[in-house]
C-alpha positions in Angstrom: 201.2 146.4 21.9 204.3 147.4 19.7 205.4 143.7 20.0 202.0 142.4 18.5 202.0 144.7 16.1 204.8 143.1 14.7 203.9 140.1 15.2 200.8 140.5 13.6 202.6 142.5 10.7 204.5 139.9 10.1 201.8 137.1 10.1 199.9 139.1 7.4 203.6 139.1 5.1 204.1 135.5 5.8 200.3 134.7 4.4 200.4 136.7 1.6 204.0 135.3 0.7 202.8 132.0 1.0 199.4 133.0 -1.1 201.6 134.2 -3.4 204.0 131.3 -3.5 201.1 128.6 -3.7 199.3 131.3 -6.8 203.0 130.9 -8.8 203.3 127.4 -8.1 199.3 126.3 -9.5 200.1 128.8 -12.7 203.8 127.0 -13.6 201.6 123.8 -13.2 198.6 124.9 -14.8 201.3 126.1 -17.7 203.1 122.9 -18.2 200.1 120.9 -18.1 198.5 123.3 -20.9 201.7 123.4 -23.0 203.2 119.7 -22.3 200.3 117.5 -21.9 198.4 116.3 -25.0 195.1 117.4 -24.7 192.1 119.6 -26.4 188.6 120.5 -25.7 188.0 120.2 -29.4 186.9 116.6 -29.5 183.9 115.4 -31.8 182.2 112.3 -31.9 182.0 110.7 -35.3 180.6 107.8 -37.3 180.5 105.9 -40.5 177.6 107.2 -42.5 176.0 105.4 -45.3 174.7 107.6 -48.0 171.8 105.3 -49.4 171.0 106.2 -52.9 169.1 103.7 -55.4 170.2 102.0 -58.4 167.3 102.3 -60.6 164.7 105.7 -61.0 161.4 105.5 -60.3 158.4 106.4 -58.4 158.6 105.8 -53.9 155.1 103.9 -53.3 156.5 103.0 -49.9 158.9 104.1 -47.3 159.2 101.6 -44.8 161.1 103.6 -42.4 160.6 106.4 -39.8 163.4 109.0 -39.0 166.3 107.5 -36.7 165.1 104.1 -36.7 167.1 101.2 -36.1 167.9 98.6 -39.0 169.3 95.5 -39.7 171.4 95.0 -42.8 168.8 94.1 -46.1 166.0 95.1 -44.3 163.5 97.4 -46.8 164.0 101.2 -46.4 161.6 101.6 -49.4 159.8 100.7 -52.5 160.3 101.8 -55.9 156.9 101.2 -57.8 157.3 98.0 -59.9 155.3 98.1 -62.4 157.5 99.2 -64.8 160.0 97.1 -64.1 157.7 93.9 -64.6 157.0 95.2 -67.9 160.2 95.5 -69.0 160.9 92.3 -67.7 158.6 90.1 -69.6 159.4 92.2 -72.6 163.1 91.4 -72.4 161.8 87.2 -71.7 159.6 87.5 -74.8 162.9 88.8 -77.1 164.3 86.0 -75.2 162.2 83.2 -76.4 162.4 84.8 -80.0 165.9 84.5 -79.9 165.8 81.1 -78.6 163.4 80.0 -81.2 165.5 81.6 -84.0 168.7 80.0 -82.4 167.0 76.9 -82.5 166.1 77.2 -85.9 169.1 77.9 -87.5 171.5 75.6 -85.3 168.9 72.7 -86.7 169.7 74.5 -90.6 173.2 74.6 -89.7 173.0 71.2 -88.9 171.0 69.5 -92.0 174.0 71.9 -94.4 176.2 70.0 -92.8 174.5 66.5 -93.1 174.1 67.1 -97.1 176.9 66.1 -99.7 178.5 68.6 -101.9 176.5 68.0 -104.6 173.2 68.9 -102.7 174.7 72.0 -100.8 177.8 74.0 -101.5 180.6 74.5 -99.3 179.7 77.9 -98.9 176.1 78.0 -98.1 177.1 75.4 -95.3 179.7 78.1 -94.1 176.9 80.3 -94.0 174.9 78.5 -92.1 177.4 77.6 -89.1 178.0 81.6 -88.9 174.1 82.0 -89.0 173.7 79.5 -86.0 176.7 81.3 -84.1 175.3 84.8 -84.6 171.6 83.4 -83.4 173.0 81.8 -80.6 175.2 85.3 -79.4 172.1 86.9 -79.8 169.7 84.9 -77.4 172.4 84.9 -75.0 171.9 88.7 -75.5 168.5 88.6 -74.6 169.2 86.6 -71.9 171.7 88.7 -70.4 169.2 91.6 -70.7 166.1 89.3 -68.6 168.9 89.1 -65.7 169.4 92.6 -66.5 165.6 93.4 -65.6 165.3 90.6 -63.0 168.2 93.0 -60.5 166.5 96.4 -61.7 163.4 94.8 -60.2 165.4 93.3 -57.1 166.9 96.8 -56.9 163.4 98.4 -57.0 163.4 97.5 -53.2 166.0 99.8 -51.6 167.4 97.7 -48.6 169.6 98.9 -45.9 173.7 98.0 -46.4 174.2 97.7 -42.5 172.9 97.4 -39.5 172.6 101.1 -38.7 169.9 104.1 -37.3 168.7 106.1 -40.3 169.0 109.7 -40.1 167.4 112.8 -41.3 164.8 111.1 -43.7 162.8 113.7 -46.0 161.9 111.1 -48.1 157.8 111.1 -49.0 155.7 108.2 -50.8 155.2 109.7 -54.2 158.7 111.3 -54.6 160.4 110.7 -57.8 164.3 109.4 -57.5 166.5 109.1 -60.0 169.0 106.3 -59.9 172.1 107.8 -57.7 170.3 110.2 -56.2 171.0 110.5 -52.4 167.6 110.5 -50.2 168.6 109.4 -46.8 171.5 108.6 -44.3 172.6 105.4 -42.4 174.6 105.8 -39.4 176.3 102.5 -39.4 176.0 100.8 -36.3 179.5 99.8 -34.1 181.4 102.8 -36.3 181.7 105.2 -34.3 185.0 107.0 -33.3 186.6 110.0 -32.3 188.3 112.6 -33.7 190.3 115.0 -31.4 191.7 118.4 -33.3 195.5 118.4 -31.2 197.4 121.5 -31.9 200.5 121.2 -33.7 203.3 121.6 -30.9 201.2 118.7 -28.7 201.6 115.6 -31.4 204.9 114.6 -30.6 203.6 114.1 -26.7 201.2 111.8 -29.3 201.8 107.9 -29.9 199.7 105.3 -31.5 197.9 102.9 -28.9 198.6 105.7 -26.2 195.6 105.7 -23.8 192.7 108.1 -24.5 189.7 109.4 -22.2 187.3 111.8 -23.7 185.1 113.6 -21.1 181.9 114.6 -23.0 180.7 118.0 -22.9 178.3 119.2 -20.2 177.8 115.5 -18.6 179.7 113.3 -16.0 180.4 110.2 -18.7 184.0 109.6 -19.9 184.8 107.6 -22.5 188.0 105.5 -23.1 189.6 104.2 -25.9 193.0 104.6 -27.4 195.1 106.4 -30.6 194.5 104.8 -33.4 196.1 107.4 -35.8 197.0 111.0 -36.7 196.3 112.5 -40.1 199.6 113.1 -42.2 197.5 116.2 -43.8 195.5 119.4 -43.5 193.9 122.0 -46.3 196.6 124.2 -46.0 194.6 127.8 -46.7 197.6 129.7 -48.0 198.3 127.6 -50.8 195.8 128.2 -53.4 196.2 128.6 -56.6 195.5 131.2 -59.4 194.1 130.4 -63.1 197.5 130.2 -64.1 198.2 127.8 -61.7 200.6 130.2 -59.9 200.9 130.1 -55.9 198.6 133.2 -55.2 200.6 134.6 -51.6 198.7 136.3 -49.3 200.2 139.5 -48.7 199.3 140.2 -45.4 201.0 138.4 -42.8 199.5 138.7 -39.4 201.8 138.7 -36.0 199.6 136.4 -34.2 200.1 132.9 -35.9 197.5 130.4 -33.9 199.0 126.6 -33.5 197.6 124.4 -36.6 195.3 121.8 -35.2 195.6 118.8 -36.1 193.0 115.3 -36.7 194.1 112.4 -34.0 191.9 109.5 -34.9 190.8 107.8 -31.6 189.3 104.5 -31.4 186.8 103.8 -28.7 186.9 100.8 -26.6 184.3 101.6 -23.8 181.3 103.7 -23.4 180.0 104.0 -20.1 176.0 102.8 -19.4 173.3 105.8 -20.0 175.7 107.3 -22.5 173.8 107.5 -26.0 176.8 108.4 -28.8 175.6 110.8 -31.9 178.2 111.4 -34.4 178.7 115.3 -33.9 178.7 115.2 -29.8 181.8 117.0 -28.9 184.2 116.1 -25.9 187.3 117.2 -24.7 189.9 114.7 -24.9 193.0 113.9 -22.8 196.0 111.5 -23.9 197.9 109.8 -21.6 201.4 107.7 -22.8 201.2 103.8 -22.6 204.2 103.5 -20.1 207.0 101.1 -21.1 208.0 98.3 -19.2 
C-alpha cells in the first residue's frame, strides 16, 4: 500500500507538471503569435461610393430607381421636370436666330462699304462697318454657345448613374425639390470593393506590400483572400491640435497606459468565396502572412 501510494503520488506530480508544462508552452505560443504575427480582428469591408448629386435644380417628377438596386452605367436614376428647361431652350434658339439675322445683316453692310469708292463711302464709315460685322458675328456665336448651354442642362435634367453600381439608402421622393450639387443618393460602385485592416503600430514592419492576406469574416465560415496593396503613411494625430493662435495646445494629462496606434493597411481582394454577399461596412478579422522568397 505505502509503495502505491507513492506511486500514485507521484503519477498525480508528473500530470500536473506536464499540464503545467503543456499550459506554459500554448501561452509562449499564444504570446508570440499575438505579438509577432500581423494580424487584427479590426478588419472592415469597404467600397467606392458614388455620391450622385445633379447638375442643374429643379423639380424630381420621376425616380426611376428602388433602394439597393443594381445599375448599369448611364442608366436613369431620375427625372428632373423639363419643362423649364425646353423653355429656356427655344428662348436661347430665338436670340439665336436674331443674332444670326443681325450678323447677316451687317456682314452683307460691311461688305457693300467695302465694294463702294472713296468718294461714295468714307474710310471710316467702312472701318465701322467691318467692326459692326465682327461684333454681330461674336455675338451670335454668343447665343449659340448659350443653345448648347440649354441643350446639356436639359440632357442633365436626366440624372444617369456614373457606374455600374447598387444604389444605396435612397430617400429621394417624386416631387422633391434639388438644387444643383445637392447630394440625394449613394452608388456603391460595382468591382470596388476592398479592405481595410486597422494593424497596430509595432505589427507593420511584420507588413510588406503583395504579402498574402486572408480575412475571416465575422460570425460566418467564408474567408476571403487577397493581398497588401498598401499602408497609409498617416493618421489624425489627436494631440496635436491647435489653438486660435495657432499654438500647439498640449494636453496636460498624460495617462500611463499608452494603447498601440492602429494603423490603415489597404488590402486588395482577389477572391471571394461563393454565397458570400460583400457590403462595404462588414467587418473581418484579417491575418497576413509574408510572400516567401525564393
Amino acid at each position: 500500500m505505502n509503495k502505491n501510494s507513492k506511486l500514485a503520488k507521484l503519477l498525480r506530480f508528473a500530470i500536473t507538471f506536464v499540464v503545467l508544462l503543456l499550459a506554459i508552452f500554448l501561452g509562449l505560443m499564444l504570446w508570440d503569435n499575438y505579438m509577432n504575427s500581423a494580424w487584427t480582428r479590426d478588419g472592415r469591408v469597404r467600397a467606392d461610393v458614388v455620391m450622385v448629386a445633379p447638375d442643374v435644380g429643379g423639380l424630381v417628377s420621376h425616380v426611376a430607381v428602388v433602394d439597393n438596386q443594381f445599375v448599369k452605367k448611364g442608366e436613369l436614376l431620375y427625372q428632373i421636370d423639363e419643362e423649364r428647361f425646353h423653355h429656356s431652350l427655344h428662348e436661347a434658339q430665338a436670340i439665336a436666330q436674331t443674332r444670326k439675322a443681325e450678323y447677316e445683316m451687317k456682314k452683307h453692310k460691311s461688305a457693300r462699304r467695302l465694294a463702294a469708292n472713296d468718294e461714295i463711302v468714307s474710310a471710316e464709315v467702312r472701318d465701322d462697318a467691318i467692326y459692326d460685322a465682327k461684333i454681330a458675328e461674336a455675338r451670335y456665336e454668343e447665343a449659340m454657345i448659350q443653345v448648347e448651354t440649354q441643350k446639356l442642362n436639359l440632357a442633365r435634367s436626366s440624372v444617369r448613374a456614373p457606374s455600374d453600381g447598387w444604389v444605396s439608402n435612397l430617400l429621394l421622393r417624386k416631387g422633391d425639390y434639388v438644387d444643383a450639387g445637392e447630394k440625394h443618393m449613394a452608388l456603391v460602385t460595382s468591382g470596388s470593393f476592398w479592405i481595410y485592416g486597422y494593424f497596430e503600430e509595432h505589427k507593420l514592419s511584420l507588413i510588406n506590400l503583395g504579402d498574402a492576406a486572408e480575412m475571416k469574416m465575422l460570425g460566418t465560415k467564408y474567408i476571403v483572400k487577397g493581398h497588401v496593396e498598401s499602408v497609409a503613411r498617416g493618421i489624425s494625430d489627436r494631440d496635436n491640435v491647435t489653438d486660435g493662435r495657432l499654438l500647439a495646445n498640449v494636453n496636460p494629462i498624460f495617462t500611463w497606459v499608452r494603447l498601440a496606434q492602429r494603423i490603415p493597411v489597404r488590402i486588395s481582394i482577389d477572391e471571394v468565396p461563393n454565397g458570400l454577399t460583400l457590403s462595404a461596412g462588414m467587418t473581418c478579422s484579417v491575418s497576413i502572412f509574408p510572400v516567401k522568397s525564393e
